[in-house]
HTML snippet that shows the backbone in 3Dmol.js (N, CA, C, O; Angstrom):
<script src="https://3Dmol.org/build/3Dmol-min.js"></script>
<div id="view" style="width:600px;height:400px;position:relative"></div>
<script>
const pdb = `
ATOM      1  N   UNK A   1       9.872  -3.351 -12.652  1.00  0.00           N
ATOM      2  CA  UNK A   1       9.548  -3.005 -11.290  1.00  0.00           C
ATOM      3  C   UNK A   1       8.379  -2.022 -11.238  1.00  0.00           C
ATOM      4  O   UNK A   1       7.708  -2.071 -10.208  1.00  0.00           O
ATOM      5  N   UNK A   2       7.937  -0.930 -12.391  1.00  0.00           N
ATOM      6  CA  UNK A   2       7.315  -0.275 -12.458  1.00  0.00           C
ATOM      7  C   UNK A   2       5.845  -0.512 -12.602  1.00  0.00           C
ATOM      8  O   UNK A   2       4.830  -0.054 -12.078  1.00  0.00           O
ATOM      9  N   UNK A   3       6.133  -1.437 -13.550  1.00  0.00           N
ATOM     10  CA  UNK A   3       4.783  -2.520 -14.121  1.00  0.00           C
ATOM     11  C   UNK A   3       4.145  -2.911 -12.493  1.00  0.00           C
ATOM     12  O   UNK A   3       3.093  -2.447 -12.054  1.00  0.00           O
ATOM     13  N   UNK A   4       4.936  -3.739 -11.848  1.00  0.00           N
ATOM     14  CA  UNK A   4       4.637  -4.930 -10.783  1.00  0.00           C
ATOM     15  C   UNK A   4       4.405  -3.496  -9.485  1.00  0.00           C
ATOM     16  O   UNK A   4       3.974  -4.148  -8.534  1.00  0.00           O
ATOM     17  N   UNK A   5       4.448  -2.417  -9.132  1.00  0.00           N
ATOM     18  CA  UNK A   5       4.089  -1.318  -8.492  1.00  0.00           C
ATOM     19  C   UNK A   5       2.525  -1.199  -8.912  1.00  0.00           C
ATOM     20  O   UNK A   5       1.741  -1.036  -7.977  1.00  0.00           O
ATOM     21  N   UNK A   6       2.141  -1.248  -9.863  1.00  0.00           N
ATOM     22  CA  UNK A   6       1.344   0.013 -10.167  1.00  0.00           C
ATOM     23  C   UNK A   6       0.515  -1.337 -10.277  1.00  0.00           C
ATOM     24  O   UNK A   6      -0.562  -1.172  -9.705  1.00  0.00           O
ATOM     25  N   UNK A   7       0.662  -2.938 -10.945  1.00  0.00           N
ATOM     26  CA  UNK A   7      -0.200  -3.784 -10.425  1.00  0.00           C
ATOM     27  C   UNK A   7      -0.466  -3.960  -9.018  1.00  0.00           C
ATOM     28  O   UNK A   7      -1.598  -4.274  -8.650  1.00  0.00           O
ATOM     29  N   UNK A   8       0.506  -3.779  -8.172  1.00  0.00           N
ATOM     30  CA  UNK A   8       0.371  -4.490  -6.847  1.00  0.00           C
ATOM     31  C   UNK A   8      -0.558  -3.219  -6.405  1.00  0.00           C
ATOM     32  O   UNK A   8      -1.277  -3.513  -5.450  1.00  0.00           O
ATOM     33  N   UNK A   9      -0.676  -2.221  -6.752  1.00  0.00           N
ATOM     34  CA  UNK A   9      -1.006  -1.256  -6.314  1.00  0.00           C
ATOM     35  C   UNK A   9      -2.590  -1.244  -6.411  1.00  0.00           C
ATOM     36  O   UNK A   9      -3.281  -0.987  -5.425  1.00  0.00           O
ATOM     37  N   UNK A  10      -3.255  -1.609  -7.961  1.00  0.00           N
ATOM     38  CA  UNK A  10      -4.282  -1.798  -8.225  1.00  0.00           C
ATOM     39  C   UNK A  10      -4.940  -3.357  -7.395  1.00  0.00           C
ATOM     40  O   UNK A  10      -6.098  -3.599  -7.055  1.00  0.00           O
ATOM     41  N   UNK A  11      -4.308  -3.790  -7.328  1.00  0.00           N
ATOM     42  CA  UNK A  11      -4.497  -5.208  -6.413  1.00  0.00           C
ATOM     43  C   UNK A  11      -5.128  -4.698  -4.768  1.00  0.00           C
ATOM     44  O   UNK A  11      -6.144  -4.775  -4.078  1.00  0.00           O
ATOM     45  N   UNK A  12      -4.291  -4.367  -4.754  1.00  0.00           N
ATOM     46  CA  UNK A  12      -4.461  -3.654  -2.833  1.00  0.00           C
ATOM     47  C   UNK A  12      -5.371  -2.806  -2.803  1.00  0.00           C
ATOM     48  O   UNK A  12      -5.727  -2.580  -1.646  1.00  0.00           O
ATOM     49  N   UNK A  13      -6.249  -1.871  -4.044  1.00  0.00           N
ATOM     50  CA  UNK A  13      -6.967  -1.017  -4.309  1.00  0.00           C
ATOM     51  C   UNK A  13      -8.778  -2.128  -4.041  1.00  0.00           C
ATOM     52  O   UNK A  13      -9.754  -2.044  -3.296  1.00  0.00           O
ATOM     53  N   UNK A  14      -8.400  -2.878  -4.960  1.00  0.00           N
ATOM     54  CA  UNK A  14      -9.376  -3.976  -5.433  1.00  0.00           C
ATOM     55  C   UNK A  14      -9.694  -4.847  -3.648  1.00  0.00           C
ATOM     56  O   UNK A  14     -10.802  -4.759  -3.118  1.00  0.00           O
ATOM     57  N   UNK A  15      -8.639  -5.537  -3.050  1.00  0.00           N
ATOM     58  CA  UNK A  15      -8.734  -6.152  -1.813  1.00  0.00           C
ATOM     59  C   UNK A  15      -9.665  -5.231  -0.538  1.00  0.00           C
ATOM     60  O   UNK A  15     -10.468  -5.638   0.302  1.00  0.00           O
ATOM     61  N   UNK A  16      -9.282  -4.209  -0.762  1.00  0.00           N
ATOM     62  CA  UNK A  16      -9.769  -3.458   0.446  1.00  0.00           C
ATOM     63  C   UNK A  16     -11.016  -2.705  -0.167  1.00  0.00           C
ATOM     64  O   UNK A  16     -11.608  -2.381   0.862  1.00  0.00           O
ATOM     65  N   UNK A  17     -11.605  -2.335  -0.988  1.00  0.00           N
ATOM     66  CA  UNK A  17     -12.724  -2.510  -1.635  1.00  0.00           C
ATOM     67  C   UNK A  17     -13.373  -3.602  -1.852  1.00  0.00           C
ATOM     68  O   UNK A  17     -14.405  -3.299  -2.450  1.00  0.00           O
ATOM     69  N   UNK A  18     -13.322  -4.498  -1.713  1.00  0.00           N
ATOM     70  CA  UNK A  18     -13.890  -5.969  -1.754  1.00  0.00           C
ATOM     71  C   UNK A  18     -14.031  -5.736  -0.357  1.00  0.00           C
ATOM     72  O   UNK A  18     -15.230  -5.820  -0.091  1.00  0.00           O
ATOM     73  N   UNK A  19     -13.488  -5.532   0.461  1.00  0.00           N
ATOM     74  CA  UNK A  19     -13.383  -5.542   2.166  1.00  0.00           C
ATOM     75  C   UNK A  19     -14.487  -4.822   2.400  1.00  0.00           C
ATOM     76  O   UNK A  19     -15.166  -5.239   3.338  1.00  0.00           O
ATOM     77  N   UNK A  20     -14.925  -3.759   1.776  1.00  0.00           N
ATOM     78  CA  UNK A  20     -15.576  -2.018   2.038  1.00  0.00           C
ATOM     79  C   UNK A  20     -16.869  -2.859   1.918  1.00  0.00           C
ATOM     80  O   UNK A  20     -17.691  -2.233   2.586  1.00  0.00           O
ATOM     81  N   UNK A  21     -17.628  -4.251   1.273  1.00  0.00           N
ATOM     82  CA  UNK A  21     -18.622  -4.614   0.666  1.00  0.00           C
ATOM     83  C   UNK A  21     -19.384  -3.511  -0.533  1.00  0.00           C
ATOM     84  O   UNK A  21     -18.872  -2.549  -1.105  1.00  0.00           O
ATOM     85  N   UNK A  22     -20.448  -3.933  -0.619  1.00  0.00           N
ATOM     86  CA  UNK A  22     -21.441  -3.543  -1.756  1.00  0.00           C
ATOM     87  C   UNK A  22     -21.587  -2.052  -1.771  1.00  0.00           C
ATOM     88  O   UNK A  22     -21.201  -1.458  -2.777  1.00  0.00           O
ATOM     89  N   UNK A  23     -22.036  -1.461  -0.893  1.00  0.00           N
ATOM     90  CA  UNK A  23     -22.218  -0.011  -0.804  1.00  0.00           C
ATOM     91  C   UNK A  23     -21.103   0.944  -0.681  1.00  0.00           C
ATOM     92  O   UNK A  23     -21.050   1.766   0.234  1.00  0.00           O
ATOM     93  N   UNK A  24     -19.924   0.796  -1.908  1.00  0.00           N
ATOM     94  CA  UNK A  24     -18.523   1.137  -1.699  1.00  0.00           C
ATOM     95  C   UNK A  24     -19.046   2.844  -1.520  1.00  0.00           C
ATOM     96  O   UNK A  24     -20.006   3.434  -2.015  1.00  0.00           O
ATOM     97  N   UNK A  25     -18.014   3.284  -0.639  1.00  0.00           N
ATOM     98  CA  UNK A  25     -18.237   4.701  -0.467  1.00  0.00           C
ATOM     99  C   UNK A  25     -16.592   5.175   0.009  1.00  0.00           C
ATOM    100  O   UNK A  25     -15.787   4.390   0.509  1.00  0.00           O
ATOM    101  N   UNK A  26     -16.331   6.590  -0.266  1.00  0.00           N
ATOM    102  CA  UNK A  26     -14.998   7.257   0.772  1.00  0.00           C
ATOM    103  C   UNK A  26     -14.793   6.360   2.151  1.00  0.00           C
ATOM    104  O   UNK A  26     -13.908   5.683   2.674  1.00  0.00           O
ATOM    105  N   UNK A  27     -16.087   6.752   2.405  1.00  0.00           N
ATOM    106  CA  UNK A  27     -16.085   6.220   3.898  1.00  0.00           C
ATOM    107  C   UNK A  27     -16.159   5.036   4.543  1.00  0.00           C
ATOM    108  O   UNK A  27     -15.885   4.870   5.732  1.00  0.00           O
ATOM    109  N   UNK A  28     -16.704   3.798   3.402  1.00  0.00           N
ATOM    110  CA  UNK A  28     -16.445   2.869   3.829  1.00  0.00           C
ATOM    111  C   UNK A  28     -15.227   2.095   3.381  1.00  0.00           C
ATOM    112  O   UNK A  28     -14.860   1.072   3.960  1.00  0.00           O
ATOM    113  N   UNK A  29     -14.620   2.607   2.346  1.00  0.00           N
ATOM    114  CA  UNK A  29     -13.315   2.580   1.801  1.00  0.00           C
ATOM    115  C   UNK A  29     -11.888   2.893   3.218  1.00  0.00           C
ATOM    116  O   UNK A  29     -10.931   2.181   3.521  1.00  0.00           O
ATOM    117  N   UNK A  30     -12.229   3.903   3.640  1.00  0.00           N
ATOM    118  CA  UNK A  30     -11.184   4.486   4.550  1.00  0.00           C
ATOM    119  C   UNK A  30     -11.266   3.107   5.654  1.00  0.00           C
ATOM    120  O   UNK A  30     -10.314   2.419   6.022  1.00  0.00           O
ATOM    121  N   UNK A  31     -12.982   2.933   6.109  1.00  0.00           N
ATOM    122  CA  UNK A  31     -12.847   2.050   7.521  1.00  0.00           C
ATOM    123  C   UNK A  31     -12.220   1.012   7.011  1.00  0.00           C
ATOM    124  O   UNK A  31     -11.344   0.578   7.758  1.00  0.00           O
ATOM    125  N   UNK A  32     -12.378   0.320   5.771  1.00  0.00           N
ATOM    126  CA  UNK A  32     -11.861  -0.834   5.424  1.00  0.00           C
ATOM    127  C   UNK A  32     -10.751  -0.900   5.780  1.00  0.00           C
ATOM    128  O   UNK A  32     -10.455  -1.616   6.737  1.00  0.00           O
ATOM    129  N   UNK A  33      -9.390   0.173   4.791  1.00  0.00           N
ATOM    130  CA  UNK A  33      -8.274   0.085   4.696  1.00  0.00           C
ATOM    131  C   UNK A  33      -7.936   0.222   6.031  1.00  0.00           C
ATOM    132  O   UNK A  33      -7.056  -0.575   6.355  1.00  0.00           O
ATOM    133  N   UNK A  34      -8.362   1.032   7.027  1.00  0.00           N
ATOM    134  CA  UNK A  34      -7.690   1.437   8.509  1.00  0.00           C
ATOM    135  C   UNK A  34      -7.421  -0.169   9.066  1.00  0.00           C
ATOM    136  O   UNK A  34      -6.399  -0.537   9.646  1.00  0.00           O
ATOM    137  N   UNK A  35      -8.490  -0.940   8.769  1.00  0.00           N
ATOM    138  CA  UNK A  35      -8.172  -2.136   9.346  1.00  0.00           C
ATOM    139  C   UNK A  35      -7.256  -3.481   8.622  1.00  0.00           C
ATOM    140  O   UNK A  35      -6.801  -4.381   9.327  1.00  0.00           O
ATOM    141  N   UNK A  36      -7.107  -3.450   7.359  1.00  0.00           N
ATOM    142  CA  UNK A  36      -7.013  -4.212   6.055  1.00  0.00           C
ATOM    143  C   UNK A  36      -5.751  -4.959   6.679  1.00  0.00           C
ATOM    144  O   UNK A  36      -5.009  -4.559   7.576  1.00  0.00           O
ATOM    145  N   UNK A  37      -5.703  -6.322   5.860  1.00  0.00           N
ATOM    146  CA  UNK A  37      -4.273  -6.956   6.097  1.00  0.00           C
ATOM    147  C   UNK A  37      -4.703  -8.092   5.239  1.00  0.00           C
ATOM    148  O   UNK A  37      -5.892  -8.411   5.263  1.00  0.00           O
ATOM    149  N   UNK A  38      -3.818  -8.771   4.442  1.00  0.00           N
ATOM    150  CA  UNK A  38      -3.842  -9.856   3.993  1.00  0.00           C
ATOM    151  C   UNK A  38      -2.794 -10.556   3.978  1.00  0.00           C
ATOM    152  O   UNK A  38      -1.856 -10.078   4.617  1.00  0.00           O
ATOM    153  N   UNK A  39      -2.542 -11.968   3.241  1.00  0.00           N
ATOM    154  CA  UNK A  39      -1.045 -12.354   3.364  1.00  0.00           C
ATOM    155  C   UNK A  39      -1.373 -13.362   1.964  1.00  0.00           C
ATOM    156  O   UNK A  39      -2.401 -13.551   1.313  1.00  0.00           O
ATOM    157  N   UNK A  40       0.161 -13.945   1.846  1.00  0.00           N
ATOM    158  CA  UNK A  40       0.127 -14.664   0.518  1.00  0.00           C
ATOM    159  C   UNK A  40       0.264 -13.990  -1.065  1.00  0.00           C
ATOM    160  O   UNK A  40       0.008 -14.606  -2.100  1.00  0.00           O
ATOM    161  N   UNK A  41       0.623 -12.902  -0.998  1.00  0.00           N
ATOM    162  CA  UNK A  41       0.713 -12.222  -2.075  1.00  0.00           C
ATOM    163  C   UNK A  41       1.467 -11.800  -2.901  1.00  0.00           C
ATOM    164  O   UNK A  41       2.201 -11.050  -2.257  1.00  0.00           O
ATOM    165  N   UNK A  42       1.893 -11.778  -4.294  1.00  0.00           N
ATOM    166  CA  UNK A  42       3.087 -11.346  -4.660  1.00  0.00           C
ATOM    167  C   UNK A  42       4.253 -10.750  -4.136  1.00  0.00           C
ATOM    168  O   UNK A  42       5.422 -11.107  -4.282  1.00  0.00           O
ATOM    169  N   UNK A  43       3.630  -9.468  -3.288  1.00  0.00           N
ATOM    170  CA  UNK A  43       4.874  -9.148  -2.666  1.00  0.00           C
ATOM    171  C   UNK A  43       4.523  -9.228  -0.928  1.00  0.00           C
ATOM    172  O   UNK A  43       4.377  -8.202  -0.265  1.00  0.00           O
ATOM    173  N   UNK A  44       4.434 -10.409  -0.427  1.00  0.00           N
ATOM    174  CA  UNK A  44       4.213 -10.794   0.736  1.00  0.00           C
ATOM    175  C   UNK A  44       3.129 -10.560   1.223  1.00  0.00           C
ATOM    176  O   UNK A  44       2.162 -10.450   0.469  1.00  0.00           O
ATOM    177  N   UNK A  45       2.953 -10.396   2.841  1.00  0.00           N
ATOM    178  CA  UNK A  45       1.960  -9.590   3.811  1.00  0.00           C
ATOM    179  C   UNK A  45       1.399  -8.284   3.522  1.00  0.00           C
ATOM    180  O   UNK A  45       1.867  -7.766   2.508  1.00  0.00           O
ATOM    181  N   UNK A  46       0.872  -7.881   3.896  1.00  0.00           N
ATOM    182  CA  UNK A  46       0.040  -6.269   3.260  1.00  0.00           C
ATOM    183  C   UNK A  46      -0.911  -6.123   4.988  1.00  0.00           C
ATOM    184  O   UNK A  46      -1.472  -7.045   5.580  1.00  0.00           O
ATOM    185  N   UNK A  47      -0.807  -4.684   5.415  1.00  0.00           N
ATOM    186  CA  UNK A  47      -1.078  -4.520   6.112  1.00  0.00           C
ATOM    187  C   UNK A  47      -1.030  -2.809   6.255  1.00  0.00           C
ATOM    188  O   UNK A  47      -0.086  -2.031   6.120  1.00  0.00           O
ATOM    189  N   UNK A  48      -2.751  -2.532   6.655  1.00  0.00           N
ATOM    190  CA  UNK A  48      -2.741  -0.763   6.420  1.00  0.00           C
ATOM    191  C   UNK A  48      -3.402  -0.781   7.989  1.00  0.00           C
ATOM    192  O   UNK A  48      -3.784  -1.752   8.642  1.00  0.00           O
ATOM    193  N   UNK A  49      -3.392   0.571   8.318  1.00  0.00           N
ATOM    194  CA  UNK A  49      -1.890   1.857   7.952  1.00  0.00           C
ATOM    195  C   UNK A  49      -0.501   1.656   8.451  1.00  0.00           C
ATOM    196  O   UNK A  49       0.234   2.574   8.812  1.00  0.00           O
ATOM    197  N   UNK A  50      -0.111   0.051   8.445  1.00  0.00           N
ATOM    198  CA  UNK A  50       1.519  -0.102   8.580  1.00  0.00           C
ATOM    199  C   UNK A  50       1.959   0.152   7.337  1.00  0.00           C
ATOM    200  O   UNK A  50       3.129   0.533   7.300  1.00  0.00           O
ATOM    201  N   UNK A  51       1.332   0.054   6.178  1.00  0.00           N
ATOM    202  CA  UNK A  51       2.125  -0.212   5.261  1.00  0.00           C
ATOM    203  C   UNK A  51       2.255   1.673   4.314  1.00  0.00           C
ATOM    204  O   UNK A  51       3.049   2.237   3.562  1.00  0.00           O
ATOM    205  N   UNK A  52       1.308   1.899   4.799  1.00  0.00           N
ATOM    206  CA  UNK A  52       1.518   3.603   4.734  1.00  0.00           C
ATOM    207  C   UNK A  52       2.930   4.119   4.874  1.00  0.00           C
ATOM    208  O   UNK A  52       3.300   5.053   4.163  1.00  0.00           O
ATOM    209  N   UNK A  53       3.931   3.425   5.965  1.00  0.00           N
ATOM    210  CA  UNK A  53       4.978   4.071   6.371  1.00  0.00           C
ATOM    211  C   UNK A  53       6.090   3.097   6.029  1.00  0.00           C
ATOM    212  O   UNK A  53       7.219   3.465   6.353  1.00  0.00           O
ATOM    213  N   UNK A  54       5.991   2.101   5.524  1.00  0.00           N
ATOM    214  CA  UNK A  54       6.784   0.953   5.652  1.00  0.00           C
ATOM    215  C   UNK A  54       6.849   0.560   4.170  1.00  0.00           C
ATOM    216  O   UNK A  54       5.918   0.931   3.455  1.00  0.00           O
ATOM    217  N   UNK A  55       8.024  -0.277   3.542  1.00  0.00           N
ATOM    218  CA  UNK A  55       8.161   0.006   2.119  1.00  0.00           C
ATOM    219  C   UNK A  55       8.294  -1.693   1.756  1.00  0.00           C
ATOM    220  O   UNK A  55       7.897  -2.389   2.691  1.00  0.00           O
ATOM    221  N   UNK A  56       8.777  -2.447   0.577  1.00  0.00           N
ATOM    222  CA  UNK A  56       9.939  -2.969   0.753  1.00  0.00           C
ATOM    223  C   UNK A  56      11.022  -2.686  -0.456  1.00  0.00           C
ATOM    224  O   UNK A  56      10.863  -1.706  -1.185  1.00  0.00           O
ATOM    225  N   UNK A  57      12.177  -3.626  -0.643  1.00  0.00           N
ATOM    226  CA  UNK A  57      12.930  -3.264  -1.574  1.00  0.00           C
ATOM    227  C   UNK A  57      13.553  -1.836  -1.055  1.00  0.00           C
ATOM    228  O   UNK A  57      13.376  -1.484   0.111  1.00  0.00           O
ATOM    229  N   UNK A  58      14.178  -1.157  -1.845  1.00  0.00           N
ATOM    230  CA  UNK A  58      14.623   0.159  -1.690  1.00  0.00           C
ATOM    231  C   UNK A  58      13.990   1.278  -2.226  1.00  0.00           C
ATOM    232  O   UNK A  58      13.523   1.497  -3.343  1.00  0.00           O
ATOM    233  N   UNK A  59      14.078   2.052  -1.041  1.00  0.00           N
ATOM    234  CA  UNK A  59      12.872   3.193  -2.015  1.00  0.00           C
ATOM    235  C   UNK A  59      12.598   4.200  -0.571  1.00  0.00           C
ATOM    236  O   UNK A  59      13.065   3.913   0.531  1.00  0.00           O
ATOM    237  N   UNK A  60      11.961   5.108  -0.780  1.00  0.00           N
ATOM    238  CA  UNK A  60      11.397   6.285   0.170  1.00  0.00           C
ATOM    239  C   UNK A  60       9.862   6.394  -0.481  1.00  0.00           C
ATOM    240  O   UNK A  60       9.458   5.895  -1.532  1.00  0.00           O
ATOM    241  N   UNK A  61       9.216   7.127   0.386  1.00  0.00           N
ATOM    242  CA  UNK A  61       7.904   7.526   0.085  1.00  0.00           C
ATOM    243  C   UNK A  61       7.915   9.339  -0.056  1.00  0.00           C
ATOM    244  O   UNK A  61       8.611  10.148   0.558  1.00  0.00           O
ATOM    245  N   UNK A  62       7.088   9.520  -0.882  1.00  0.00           N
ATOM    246  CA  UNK A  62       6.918  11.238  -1.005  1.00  0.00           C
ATOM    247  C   UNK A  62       5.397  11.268  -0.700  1.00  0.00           C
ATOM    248  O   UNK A  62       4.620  10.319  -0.591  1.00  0.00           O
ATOM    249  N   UNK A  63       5.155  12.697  -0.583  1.00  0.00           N
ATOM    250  CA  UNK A  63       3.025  13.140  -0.626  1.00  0.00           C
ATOM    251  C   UNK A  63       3.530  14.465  -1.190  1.00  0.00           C
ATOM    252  O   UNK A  63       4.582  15.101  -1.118  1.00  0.00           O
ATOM    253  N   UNK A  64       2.787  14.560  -1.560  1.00  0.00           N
ATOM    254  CA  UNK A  64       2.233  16.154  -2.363  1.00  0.00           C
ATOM    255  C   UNK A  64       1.389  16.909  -1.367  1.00  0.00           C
ATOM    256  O   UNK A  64       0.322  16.515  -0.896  1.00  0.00           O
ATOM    257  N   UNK A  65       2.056  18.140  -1.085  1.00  0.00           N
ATOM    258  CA  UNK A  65       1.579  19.178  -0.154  1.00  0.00           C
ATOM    259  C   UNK A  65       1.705  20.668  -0.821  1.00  0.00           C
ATOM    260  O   UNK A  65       2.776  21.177  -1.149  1.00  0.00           O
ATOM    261  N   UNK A  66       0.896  21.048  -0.909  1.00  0.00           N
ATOM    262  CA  UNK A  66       1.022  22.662  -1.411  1.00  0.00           C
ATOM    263  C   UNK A  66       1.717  22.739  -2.490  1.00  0.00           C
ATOM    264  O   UNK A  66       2.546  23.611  -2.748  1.00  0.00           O
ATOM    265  N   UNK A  67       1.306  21.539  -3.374  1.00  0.00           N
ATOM    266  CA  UNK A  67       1.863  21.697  -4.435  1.00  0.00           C
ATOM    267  C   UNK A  67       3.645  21.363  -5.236  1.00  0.00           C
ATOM    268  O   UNK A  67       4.314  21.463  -6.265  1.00  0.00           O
ATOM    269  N   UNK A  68       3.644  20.823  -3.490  1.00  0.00           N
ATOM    270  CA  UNK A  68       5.226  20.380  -3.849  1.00  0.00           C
ATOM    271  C   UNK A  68       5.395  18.833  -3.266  1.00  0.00           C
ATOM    272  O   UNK A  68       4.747  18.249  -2.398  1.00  0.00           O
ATOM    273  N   UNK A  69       6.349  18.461  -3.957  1.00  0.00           N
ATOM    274  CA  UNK A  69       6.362  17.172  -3.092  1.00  0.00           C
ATOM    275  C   UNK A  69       7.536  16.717  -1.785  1.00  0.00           C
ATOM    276  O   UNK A  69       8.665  17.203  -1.853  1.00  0.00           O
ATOM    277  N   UNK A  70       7.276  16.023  -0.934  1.00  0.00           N
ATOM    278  CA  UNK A  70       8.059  16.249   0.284  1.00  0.00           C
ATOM    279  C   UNK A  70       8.330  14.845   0.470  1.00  0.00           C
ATOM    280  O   UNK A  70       7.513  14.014   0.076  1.00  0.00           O
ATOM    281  N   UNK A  71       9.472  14.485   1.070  1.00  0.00           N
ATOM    282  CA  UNK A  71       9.931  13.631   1.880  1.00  0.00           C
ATOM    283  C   UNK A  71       8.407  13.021   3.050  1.00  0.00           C
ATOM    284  O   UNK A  71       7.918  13.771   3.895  1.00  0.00           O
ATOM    285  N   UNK A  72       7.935  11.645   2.823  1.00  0.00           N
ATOM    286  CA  UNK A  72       7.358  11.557   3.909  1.00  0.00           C
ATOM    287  C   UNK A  72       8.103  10.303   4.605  1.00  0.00           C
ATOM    288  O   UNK A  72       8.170  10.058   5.810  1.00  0.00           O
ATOM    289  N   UNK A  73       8.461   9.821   3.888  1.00  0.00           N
ATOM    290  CA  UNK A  73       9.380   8.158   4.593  1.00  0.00           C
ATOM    291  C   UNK A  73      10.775   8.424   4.126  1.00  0.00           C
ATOM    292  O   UNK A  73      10.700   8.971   3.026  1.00  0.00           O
ATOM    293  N   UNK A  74      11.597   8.320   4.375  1.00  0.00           N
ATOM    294  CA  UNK A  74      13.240   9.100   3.860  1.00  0.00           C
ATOM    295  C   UNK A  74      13.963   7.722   3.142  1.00  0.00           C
ATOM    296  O   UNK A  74      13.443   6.791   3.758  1.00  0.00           O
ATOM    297  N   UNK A  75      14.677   7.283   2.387  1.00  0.00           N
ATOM    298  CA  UNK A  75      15.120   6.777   1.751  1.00  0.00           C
ATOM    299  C   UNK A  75      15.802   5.508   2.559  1.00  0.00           C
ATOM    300  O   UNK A  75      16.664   5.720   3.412  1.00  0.00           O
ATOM    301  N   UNK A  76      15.340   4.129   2.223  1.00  0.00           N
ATOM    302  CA  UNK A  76      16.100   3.250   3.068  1.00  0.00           C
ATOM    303  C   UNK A  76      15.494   1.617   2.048  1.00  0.00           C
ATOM    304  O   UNK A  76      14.626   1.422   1.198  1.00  0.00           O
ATOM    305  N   UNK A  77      16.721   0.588   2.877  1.00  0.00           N
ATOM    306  CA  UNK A  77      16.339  -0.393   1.902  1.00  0.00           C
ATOM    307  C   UNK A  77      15.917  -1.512   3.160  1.00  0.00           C
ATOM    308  O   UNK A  77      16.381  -1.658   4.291  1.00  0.00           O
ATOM    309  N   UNK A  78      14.788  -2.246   2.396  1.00  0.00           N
ATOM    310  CA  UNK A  78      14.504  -3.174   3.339  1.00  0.00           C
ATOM    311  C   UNK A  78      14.769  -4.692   3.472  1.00  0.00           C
ATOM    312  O   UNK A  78      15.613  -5.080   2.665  1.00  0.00           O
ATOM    313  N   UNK A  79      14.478  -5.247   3.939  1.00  0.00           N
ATOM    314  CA  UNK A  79      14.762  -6.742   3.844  1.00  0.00           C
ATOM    315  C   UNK A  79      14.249  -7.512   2.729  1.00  0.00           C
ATOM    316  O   UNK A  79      13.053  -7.400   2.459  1.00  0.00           O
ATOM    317  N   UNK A  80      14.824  -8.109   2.197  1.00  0.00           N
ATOM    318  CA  UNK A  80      13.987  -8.654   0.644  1.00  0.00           C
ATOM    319  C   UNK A  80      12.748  -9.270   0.947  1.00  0.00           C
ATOM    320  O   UNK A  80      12.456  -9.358   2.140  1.00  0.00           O
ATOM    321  N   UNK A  81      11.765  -9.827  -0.115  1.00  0.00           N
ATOM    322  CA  UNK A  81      10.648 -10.449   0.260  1.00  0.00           C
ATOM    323  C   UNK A  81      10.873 -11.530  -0.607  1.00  0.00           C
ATOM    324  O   UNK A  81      11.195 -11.347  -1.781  1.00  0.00           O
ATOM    325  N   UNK A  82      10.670 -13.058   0.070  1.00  0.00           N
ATOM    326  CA  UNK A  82      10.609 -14.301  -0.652  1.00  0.00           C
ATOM    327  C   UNK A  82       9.593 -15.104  -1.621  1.00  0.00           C
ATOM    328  O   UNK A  82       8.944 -16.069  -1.218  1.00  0.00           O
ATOM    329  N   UNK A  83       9.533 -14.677  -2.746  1.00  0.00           N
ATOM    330  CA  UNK A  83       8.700 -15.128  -3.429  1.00  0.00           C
ATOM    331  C   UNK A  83       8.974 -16.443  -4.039  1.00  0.00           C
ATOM    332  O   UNK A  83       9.901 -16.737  -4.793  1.00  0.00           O
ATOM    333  N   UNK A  84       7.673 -17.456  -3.428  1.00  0.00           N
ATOM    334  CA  UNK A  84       7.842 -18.734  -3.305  1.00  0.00           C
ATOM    335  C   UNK A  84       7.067 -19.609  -2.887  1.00  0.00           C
ATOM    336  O   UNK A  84       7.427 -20.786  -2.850  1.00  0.00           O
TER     337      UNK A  84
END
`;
const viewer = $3Dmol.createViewer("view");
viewer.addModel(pdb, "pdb");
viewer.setStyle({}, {cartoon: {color: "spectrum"}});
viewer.zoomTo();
viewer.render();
</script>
């Protein structure tokens, strides 16, 4: 599960940089992702900044703030995704 995170992760990194075109920058990185969505993908639909807050499988989200890390999405399980 760890493996298939940290790919899907680099995947979604790669998509929305491909999105940003040629002159990749912070800034054209951010406009990309604000708008980004794709579908068909290992682990389904992909869609930012829904997916900022939204998980699947079971799991919570954390961020690092002042050095500590915090609760940002609280622990919950979601509807499976059909791979197929």
């Amino acid at each position: 599960m760890h493996m298939m995170t940290g790919y899907m992760s680099a995947d979604l990194f790669l998509a929305i940089a491909g999105k940003a075109g040629q002159e990749l920058t912070v800034e054209s990185f951010q406009k990309a992702a604000g708008g980004f969505s794709d579908t068909g993908t290992l682990v389904g639909d992909r869609a930012e900044p829904k997916g900022q807050k939204e998980s699947f499988g079971c799991g919570a989200l954390v961020r690092l703030k002042n050095g500590r890390y915090e609760v940002a999405v609280p622990f919950r399980c979601y509807p499976p995704i059909p791979f197929g």
